[in-house]
C-alpha positions in Angstrom: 0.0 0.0 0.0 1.4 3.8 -1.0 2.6 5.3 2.4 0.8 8.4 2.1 -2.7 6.2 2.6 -1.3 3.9 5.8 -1.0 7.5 7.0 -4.7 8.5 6.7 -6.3 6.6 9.2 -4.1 8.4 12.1 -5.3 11.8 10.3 -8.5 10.8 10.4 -8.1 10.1 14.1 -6.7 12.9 14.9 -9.5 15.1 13.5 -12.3 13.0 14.6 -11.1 13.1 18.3 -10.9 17.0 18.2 -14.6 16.6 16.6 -15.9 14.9 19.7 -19.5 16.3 21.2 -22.0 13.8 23.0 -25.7 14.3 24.7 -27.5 14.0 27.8 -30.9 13.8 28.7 -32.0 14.6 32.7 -35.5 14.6 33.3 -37.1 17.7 31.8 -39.6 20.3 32.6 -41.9 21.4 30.8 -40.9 23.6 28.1 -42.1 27.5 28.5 -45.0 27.9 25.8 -44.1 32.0 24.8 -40.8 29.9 22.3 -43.5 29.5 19.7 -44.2 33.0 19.2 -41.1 34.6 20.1 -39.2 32.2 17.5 -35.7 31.1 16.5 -34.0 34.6 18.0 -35.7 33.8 21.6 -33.6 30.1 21.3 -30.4 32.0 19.9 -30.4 34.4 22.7 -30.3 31.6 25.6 -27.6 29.6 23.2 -25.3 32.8 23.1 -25.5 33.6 27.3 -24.6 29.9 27.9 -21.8 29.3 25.6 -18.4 28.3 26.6 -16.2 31.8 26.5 -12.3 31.1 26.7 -9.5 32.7 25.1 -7.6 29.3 25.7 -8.6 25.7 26.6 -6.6 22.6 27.5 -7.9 19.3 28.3 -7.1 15.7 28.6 -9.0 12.7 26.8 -9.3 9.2 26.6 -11.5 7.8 23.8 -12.6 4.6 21.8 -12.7 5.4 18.0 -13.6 3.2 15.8 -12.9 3.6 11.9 -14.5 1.5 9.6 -15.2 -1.9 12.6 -11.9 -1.6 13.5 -11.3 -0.2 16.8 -8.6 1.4 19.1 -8.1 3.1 22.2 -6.1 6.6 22.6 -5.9 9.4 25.0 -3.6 12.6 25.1 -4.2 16.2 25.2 -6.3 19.1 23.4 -5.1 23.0 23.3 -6.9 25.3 21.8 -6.1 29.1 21.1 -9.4 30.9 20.2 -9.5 31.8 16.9 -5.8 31.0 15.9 -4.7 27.0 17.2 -6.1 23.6 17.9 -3.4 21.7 19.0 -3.8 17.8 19.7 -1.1 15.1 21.2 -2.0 11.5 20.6 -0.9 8.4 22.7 -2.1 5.1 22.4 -2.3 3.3 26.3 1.3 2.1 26.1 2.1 5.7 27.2 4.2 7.5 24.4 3.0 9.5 22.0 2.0 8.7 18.3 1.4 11.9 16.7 0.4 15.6 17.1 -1.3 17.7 15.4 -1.3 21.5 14.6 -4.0 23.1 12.8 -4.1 26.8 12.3 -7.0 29.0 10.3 -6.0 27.9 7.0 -3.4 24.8 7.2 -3.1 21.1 8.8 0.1 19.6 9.9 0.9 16.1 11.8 3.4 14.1 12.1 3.3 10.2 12.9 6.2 9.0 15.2 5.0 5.6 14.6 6.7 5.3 11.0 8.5 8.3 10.8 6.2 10.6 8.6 4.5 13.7 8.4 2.2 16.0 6.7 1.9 19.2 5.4 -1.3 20.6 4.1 -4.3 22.6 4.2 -8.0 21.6 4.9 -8.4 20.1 1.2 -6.5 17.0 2.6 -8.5 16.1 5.0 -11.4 16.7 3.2 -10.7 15.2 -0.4 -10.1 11.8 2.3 -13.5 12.4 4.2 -15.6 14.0 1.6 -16.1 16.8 3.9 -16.5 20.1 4.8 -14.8 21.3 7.6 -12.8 24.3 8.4 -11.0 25.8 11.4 -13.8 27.9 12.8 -16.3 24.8 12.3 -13.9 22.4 14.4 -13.3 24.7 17.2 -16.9 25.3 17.9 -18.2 21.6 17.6 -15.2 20.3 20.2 -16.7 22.4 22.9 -20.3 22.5 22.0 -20.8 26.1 20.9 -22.8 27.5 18.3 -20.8 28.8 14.8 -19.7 32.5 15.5 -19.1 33.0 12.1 -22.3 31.8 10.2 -25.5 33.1 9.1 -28.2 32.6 12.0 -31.3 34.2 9.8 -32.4 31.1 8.1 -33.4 29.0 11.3 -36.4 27.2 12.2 -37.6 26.7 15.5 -38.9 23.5 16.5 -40.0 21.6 20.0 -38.6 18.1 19.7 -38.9 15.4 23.1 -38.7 18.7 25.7 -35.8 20.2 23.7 -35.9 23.1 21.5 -34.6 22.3 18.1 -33.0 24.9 15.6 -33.1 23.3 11.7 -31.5 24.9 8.6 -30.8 24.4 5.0 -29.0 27.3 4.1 -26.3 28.6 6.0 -23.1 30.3 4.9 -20.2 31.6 6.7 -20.4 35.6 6.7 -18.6 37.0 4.3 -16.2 39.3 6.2 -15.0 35.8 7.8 -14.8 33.5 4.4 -11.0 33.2 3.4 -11.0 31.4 0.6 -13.3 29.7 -2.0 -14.3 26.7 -0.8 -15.8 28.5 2.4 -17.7 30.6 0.2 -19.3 28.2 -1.8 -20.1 25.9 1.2 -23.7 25.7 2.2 -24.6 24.0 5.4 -27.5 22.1 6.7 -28.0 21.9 10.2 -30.3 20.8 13.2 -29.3 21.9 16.9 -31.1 20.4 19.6 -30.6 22.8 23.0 -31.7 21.9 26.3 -34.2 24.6 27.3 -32.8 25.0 31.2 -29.2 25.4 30.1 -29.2 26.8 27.1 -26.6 23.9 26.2 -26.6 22.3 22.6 -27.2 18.6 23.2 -26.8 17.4 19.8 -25.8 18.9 16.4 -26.5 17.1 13.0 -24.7 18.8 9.9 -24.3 18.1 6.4 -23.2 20.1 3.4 -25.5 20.8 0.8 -25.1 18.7 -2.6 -23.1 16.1 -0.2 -26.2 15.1 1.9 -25.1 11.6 2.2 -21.4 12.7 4.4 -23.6 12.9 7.5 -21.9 14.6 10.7 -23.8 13.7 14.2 -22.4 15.1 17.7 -23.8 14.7 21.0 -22.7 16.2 24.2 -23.6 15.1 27.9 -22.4 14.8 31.6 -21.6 18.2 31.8 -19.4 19.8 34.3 -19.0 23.3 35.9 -15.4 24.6 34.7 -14.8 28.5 35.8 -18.4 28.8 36.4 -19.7 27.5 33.0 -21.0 24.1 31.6 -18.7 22.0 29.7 -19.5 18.6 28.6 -17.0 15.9 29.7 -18.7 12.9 27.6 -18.7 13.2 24.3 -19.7 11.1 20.7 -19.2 12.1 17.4 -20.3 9.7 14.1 -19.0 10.7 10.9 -20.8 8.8 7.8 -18.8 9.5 4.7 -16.2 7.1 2.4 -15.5 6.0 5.8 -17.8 5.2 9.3 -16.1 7.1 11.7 -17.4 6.7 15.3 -15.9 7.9 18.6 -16.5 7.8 22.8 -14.8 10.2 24.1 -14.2 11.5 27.8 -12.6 14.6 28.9 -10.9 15.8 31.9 -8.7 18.2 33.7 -10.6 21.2 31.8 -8.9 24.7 32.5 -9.9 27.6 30.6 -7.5 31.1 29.9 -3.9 29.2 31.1 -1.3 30.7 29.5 -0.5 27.7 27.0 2.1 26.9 24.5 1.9 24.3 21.0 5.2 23.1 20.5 5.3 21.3 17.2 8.7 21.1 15.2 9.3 18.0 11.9 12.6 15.7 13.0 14.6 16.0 9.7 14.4 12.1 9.3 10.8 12.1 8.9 9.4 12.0 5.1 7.0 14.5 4.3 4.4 12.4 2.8 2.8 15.6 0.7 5.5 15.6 -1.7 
């Protein structure tokens, strides 16, 4: 097999643990009546108050991916500069680590100590591989449950579904101040949110790109914890149906919010850049 594609699954891995988002479900109230006239705005405006505000983020994880049936266990370490890093260290259970990756607002690099390689790209790589969609500002937000800053919200829906409010879209952009490139500009997304209606949290997110409606992304987020005074949830599941089934359990822990944090990443010169 061409080395470039043994190196895809631990891409793949990489990206879908920083995807992670799960649900939870507490016995409910009932849900205030006055949503139905006041609309989608009325649901946006509790979303907003309860998001997650950091400038940076660090947490540990341990998670259960599986990729295609086959499955594996990993843990390591998140960092996240708001708006300019996601930085991820990955170590199978033996202990040392197997890769790290850096991804910035318009480029994707990793590096596999297993067999000595690395990557450098931009988001086109790891889309072409999951016929996908993502970008920087879209991974950020789903890996700590938070509504997209940087999208259209005037095209929603408003919906009560099992005690939850649910938010449902078939048209939204990324604002045009915000797109930096092409792709973004072209790329149409369909959403449903589900929010809890005490917290304000999202629950669960389903998104799909339009004219790819059959590369499904579904995140759910539960057993949320109180970090600085704000919810953040500690279990999370993502499932990514593209080319490849893609699902993931994934607990987090140690949670601090505005460390000062660094992202050490440098390429050994031995390593082959597998881009080339």
């Amino acid at each position: 097999m061409n080395r470039r594609w043994r190196f895809i699954p631990f891409v793949l891995a990489g990206i879908t643990v920083m995807l992670s988002v799960s649900s939870c479900s507490p016995a409910r109230r009932v849900i205030r009546q006055p949503v139905r006239e006041e609309g989608p705005d009325f649901v946006f405006s509790l979303l907003k108050r309860n998001e997650i505000s950091y400038n940076t983020l660090s947490m540990k994880f341990s998670a259960k991916i599986i990729i295609d049936k086959k499955a594996s266990d990993i843990s390591g370490q998140v960092r996240i500069h708001r708006d300019s890093v996601i930085w991820a260290s990955l170590t199978p259970l033996l202990g040392l680590e197997a890769a790290r990756i850096l991804i910035s607002l318009d480029s994707v690099l990793f590096i596999n100590r297993m067999n000595n390689t690395y990557l450098r790209s931009d988001f086109s790589f790891i889309n072409n591989n999951l016929n996908s969609g993502f970008d920087f500002d879209l991974l950020q937000a789903l890996l700590v449950g938070n509504d997209l800053r940087f999208y259209e919200n005037d095209q929603f829906r408003l919906n009560i579904d099992g005690q939850k409010y649910k938010l449902h879209t078939i048209g939204r952009r990324k604002l045009r101040k915000y797109v930096r490139n092409a792709t973004e500009n072209l790329k149409v997304l369909i959403q449903s949110i589900w929010i809890d209606p005490e917290t304000g949290k999202i629950e669960e997110i389903h998104t799909k790109e339009l004219g790819r409606e059959n590369k499904k992304l579904e995140i759910r987020y539960s057993d949320f914890v109180m970090v600085n005074n704000q919810r953040f949830p500690s279990h999370q599941e993502v499932r990514i149906s593209a080319e490849k089934e893609i699902s993931i359990s994934l607990d987090f822990s140690k949670i601090k919010i505005d460390e000062t944090l660094s992202y050490p990443f440098s390429i050994p010169a031995k390593f082959t850049n597998l881009t080339e």
